[in-house]
C-alpha positions in Angstrom: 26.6 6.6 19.9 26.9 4.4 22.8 27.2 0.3 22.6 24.4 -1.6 23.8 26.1 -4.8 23.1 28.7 -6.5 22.7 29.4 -10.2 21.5 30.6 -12.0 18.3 29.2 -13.1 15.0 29.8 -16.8 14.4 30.6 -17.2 10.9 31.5 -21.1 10.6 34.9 -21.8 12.6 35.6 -17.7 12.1 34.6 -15.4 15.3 34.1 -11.5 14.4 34.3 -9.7 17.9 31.6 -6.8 17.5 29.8 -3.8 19.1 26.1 -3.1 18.5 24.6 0.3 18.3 21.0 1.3 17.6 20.8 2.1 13.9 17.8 4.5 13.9 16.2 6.9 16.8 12.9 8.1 17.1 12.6 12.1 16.7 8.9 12.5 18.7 8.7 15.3 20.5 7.6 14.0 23.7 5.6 15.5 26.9 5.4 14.6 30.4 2.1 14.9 32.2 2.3 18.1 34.5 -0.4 20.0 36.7 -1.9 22.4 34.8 -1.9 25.1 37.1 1.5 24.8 38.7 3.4 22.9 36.2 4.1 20.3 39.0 5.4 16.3 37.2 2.9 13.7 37.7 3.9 10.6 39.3 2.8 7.6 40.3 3.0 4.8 43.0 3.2 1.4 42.1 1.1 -0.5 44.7 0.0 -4.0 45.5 -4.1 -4.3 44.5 -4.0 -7.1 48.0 -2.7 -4.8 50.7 -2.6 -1.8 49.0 1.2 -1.7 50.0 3.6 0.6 48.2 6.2 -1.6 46.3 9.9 -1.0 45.2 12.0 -2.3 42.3 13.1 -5.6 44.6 10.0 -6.5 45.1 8.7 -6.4 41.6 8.7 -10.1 39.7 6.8 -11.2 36.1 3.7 -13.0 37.2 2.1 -14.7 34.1 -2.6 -14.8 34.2 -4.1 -18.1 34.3 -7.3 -16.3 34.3 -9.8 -16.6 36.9 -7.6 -15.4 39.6 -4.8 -17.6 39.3 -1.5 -16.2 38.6 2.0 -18.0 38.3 4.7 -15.7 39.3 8.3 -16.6 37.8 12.1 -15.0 39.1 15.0 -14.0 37.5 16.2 -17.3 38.4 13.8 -19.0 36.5 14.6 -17.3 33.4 18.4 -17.7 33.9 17.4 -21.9 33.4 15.7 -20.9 29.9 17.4 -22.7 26.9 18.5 -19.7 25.5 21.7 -19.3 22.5 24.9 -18.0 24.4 23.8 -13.9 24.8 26.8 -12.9 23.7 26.7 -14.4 20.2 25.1 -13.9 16.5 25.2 -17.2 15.2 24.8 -17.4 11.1 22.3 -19.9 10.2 22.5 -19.8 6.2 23.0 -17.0 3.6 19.8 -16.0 1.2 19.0 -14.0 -1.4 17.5 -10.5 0.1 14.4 -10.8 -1.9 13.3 -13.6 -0.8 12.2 -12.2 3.4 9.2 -10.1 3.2 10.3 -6.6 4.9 6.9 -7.4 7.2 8.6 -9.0 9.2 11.3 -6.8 10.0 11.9 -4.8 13.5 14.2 -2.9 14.1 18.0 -2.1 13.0 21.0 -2.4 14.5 24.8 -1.2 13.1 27.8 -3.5 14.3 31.5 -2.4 14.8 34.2 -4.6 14.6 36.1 -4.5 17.8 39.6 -5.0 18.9 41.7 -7.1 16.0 38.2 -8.5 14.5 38.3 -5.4 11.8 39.6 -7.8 9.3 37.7 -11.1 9.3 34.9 -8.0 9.5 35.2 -6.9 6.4 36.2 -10.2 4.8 32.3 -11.1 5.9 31.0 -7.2 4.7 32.7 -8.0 1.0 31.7 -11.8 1.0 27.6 -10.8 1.5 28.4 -7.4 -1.0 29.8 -10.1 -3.8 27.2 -12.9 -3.5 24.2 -10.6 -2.7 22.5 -12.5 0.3 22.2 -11.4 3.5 22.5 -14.2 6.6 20.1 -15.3 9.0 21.0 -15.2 12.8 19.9 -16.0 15.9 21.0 -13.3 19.1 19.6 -13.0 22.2 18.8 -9.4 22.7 17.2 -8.9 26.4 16.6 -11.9 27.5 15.1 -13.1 24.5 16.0 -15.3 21.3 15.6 -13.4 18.2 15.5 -14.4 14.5 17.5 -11.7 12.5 19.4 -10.8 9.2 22.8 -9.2 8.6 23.3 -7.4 5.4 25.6 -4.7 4.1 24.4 -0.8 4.3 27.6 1.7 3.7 30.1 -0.5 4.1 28.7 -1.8 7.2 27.2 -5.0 8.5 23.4 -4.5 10.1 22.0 -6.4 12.1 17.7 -6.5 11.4 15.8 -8.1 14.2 12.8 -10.1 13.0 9.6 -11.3 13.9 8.7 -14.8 14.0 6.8 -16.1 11.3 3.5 -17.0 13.9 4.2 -13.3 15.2 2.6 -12.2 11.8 -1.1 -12.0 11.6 -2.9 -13.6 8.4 -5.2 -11.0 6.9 -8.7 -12.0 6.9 -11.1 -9.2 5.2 -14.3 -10.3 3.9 -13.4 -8.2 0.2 -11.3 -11.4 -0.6 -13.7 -13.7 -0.7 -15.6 -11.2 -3.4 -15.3 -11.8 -7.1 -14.6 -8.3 -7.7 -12.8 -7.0 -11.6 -11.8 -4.1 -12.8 -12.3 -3.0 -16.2 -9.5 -3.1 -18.6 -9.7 0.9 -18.9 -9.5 1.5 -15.3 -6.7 -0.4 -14.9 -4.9 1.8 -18.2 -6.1 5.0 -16.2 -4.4 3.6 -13.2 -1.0 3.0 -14.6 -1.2 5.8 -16.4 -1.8 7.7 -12.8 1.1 5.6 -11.8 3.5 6.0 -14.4 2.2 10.4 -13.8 3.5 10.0 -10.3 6.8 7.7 -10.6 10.0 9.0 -9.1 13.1 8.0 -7.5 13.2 7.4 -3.6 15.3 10.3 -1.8 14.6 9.9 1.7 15.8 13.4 2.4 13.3 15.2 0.2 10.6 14.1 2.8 10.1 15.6 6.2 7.5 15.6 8.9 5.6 18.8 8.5 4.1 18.2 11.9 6.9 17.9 14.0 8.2 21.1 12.7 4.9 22.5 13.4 4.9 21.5 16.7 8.8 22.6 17.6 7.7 26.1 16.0 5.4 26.4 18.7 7.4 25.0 21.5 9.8 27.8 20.2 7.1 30.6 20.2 6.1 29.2 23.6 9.5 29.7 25.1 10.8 33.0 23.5 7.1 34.5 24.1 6.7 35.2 20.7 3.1 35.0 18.7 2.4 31.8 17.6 2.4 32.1 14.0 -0.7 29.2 12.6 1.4 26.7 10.1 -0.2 27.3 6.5 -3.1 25.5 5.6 -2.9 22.1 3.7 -4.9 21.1 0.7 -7.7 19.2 1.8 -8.0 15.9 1.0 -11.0 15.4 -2.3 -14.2 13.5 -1.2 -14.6 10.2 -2.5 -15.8 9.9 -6.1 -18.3 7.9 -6.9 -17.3 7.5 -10.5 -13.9 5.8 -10.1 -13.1 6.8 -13.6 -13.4 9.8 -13.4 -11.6 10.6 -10.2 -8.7 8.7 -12.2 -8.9 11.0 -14.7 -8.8 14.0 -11.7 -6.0 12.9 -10.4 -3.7 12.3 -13.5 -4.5 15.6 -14.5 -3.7 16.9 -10.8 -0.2 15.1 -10.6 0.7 16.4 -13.6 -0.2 20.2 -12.7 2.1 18.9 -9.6 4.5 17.9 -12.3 4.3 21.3 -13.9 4.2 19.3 -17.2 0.9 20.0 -20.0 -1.0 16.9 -20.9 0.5 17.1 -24.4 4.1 16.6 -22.7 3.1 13.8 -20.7 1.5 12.2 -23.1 4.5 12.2 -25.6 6.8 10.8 -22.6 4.8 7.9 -21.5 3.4 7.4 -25.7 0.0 8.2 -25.5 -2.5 10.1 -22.9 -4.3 8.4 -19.9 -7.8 8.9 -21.7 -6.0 7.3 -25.0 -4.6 4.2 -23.4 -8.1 4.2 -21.2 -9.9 3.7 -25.1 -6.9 1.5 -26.0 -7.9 -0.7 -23.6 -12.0 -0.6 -23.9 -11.4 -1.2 -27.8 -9.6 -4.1 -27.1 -12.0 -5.5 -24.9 -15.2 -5.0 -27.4 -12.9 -6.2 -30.4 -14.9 -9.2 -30.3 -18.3 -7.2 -29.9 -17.1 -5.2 -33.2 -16.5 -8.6 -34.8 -19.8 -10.2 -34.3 -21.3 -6.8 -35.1 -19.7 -7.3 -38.4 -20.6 -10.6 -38.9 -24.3 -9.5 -37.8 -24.3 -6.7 -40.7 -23.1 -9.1 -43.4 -25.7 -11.1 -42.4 -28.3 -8.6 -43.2 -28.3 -8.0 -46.8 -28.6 -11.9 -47.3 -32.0 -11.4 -44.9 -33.1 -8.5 -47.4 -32.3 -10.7 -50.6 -34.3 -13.4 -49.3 -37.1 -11.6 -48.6 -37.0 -9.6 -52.1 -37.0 -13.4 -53.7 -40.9 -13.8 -53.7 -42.5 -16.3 -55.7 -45.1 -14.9 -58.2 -48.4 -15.7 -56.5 -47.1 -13.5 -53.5 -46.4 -10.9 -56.1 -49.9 -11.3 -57.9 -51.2 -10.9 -54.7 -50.0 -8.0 -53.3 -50.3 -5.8 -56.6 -53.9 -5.9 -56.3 -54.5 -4.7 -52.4 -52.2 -1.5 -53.4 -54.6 -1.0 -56.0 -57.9 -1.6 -54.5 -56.4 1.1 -51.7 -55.8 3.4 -55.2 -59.3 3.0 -55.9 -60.8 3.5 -52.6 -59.5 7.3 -52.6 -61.0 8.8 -55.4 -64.4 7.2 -54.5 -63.8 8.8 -50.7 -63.2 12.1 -52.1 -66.5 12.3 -54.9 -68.6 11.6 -51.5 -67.4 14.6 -50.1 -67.7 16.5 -53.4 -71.5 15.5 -53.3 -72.4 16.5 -50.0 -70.8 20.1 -50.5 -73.0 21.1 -53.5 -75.9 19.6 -51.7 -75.0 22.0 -49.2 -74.7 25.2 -51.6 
């Protein structure tokens, strides 16, 4: 790795001389735009839009767009006045707790070496943020620009995290938050229960960029004129269910196939199975819908028992339409007895 940096860390009166080296690298495979029929590079020419001139490095300065036109064009020299911290310092602010700076607002990594005689007061600092568990906020000027930024410990070495600035962060402003939207107790037991099917531990080495590979393989094939071999087909992604319960369902039973573990295994491991816990969950919410169904059923035979308490003039007069209805049969039926031995 080579230094892009070099400076001190200001840690109250004590000075840490230090190197800084990009802690991460991009692994893109990237392309250059060619002629297609000859392979030639593509360049271009960086002109003036006034006089069409072609114009060098020299002549090139930061011109800043008042719109309409206008334009305000600034030197080196005016940036060299810019109240700016001392570029070749890291000066600690304060030391925090690590949980308390939202990992949005992180950039990018940097590792620092202690150089020359600083290794010491280096590691005093390394152990010091190790035992109290908080990392420190800095200020740095990295090109030509103040930066916010933490140092924290990562394998026995200090890093340096850039930062953006706290109006650098956009405030999300979607119109779903301003909805009164719930979810239903059982959906939300399916959905831990999907969760608790997929938990692991983080291994950053068991993932890899499929496509990347895919690509080198047929840069390689390209190059050694082989046959390009086509990568193997990925499961395609399921279309979106419209019964959100039952796509939670799916997908337990998916990651547990994933798993290789049977339902009844998963089940004993987590205490009961996703559609169990789903029920759990719905029971609990119509306990009280159970209760006043209760009540409503108790309630009923007092209903029946008032209504079997009739006085005896509503008895008197109901005996006598069942049999004036008794009476009316038999009379019915001699009618039609008549009229069929007239007929014979």
């Amino acid at each position: 790795m080579r230094a892009i940096w070099k400076g001190a860390v200001s840690f109250g009166l004590v000075s840490i001389a230090v190197k800084l080296f990009s802690a991460t690298e991009e692994k893109d495979i990237r392309f250059h735009q060619v002629h297609r029929t000859d392979g030639g590079r593509i360049k271009y020419k960086r002109t003036c839009s006034i006089d069409g001139e072609e114009v060098t490095y020299d002549d090139i300065a930061k011109g800043y767009d008042l719109g309409g036109g206008e334009m305000v064009i600034l030197t080196d020299e005016d940036f060299a006045d810019l109240p700016l911290t001392t570029s070749r310092a890291i000066d600690v602010l304060q030391f925090v707790p690590a949980e308390q700076i939202d990992p949005l607002l992180f950039a990018k990594a940097y590792y620092l070496e202690p150089e020359g005689q600083a290794a010491k007061p280096y590691v005093l600092l390394r152990d010091a943020l190790t035992e109290s568990d908080r990392v420190a906020i800095v200020k740095v000027a990295l090109r030509q620009r103040e930066q916010l930024a933490t140092l924290r410990v990562h394998d026995d070495v200090l890093v340096l995290n850039t930062m953006l600035w706290p109006d650098e962060v956009r405030t999300p402003d979607f119109g779903f938050l301003d909805e009164d939207i719930e979810t239903r107790p059982a959906e939300l037991a399916m959905a831990s229960s999907l969760i608790d099917s997929m938990a692991g531990s983080f291994k950053a080495d068991e993932f890899t960029d499929n496509y990347r590979a895919a690509l080198q393989e047929v840069i390689d094939a390209k190059v050694e004129g082989r046959e390009i071999v086509a990568p193997e087909e990925t499961e395609e992604a399921p279309a979106a269910a419209v019964d959100l319960m039952a796509a939670l369902k799916a997908s337990v039973e998916r990651a547990k196939k994933a798993r290789g573990e049977a339902p009844e295994e998963r089940a004993r491991e987590i205490g009961a199975t996703p559609i169990g816990a789903a029920k759990s969950a719905a029971k609990k919410t119509s306990s009280g819908t159970a209760t006043k169904s209760a009540t409503a059923k108790k309630a009923a035979p007092a209903k029946k028992s008032a209504a079997a308490k009739k006085t005896p003039a509503a008895k008197a007069t109901a005996a006598p339409s069942k049999t004036t209805a008794a009476k009316k049969a038999p009379a019915k039926k001699t009618t039609a007895t008549k009229a069929a031995k007239k007929s014979a």
